[in-house]
C-alpha positions in Angstrom: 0.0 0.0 0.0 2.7 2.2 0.9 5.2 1.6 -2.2 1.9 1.8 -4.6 1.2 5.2 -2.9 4.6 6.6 -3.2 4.6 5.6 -7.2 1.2 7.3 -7.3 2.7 10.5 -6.1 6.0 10.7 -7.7 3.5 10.3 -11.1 1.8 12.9 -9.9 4.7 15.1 -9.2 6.0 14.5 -12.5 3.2 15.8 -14.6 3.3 18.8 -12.8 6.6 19.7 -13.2 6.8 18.9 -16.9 3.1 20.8 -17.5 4.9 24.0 -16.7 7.5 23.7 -19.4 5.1 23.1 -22.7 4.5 26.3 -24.7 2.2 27.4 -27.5 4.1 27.4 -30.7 4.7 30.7 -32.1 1.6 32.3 -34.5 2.7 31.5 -38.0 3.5 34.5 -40.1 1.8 34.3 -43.9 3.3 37.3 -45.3 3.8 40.9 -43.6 4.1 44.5 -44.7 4.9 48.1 -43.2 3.1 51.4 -44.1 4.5 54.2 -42.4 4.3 52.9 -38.6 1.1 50.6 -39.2 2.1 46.8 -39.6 0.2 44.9 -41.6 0.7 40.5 -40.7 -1.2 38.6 -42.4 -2.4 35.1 -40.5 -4.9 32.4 -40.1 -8.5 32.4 -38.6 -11.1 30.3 -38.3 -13.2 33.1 -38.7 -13.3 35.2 -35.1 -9.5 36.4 -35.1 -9.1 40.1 -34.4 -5.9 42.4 -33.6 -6.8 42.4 -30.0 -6.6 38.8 -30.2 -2.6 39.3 -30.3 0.2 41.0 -28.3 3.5 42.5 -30.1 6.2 41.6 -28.1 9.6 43.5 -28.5 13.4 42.3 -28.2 15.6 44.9 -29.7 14.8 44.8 -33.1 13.4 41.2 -32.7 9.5 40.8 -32.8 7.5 38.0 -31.4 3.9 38.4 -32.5 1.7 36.4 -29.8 -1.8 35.3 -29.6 -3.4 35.2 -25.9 -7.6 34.9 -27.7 -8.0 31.6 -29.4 -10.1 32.0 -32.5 -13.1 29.1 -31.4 -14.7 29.5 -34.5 -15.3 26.9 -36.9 -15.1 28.1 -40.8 -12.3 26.4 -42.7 -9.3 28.3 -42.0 -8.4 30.8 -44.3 -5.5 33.8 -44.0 -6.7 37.4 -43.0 -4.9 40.5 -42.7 -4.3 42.1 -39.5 -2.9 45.9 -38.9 -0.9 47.1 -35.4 0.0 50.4 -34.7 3.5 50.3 -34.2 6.5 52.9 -32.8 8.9 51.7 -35.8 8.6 52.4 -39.5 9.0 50.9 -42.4 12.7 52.1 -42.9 13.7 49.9 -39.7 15.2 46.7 -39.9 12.7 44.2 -38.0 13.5 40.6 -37.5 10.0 37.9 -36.5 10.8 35.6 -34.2 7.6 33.7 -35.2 7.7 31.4 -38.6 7.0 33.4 -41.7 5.7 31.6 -44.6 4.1 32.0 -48.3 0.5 32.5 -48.4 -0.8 28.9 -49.8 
């Protein structure tokens, strides 16, 4: 009883500590563009996604675009274009740290 309790709990443990570590993947990119300090990135939805649906997070000239809203909606996915008011311009060298890909 003891030795089955002690395996219960050190199972236990373990999912805990490795529950901590697992992190969304980064939003794929499908294409992005600057105009003036407004960037335009275009990515998918189900049909719900929104700007406020994502963070801009900013390292230096590194950019991390991050969603915190799922989109729950159900349409087939499809690519939309989202715009972000932005401190930088166009002329500024920005690097994504999320995946960038061509549009399908």
């Amino acid at each position: 009883m003891k030795s089955s309790l002690i395996v219960l709990m050190l199972v236990l443990l373990s999912a805990c500590s490795t529950s901590g570590k697992s992190q969304e993947p980064a939003e794929t990119i499908w294409g992005y563009r600057w105009q003036g300090n407004i960037l335009f990135v275009d990515v998918t939805s189900h049909g719900c996604t929104k700007a406020e649906d994502f963070s801009l997070l900013w390292n230096e000239d590194l950019l991390l675009l991050k969603r915190h809203t799922p989109d729950r909606c159900r349409r087939m996915p499809f690519v939309t274009t989202l715009n972000f008011e932005t401190q930088r311009t166009a002329g500024q060298l920005v690097t994504f740290e999320n995946p960038v890909k061509e549009k399908p």
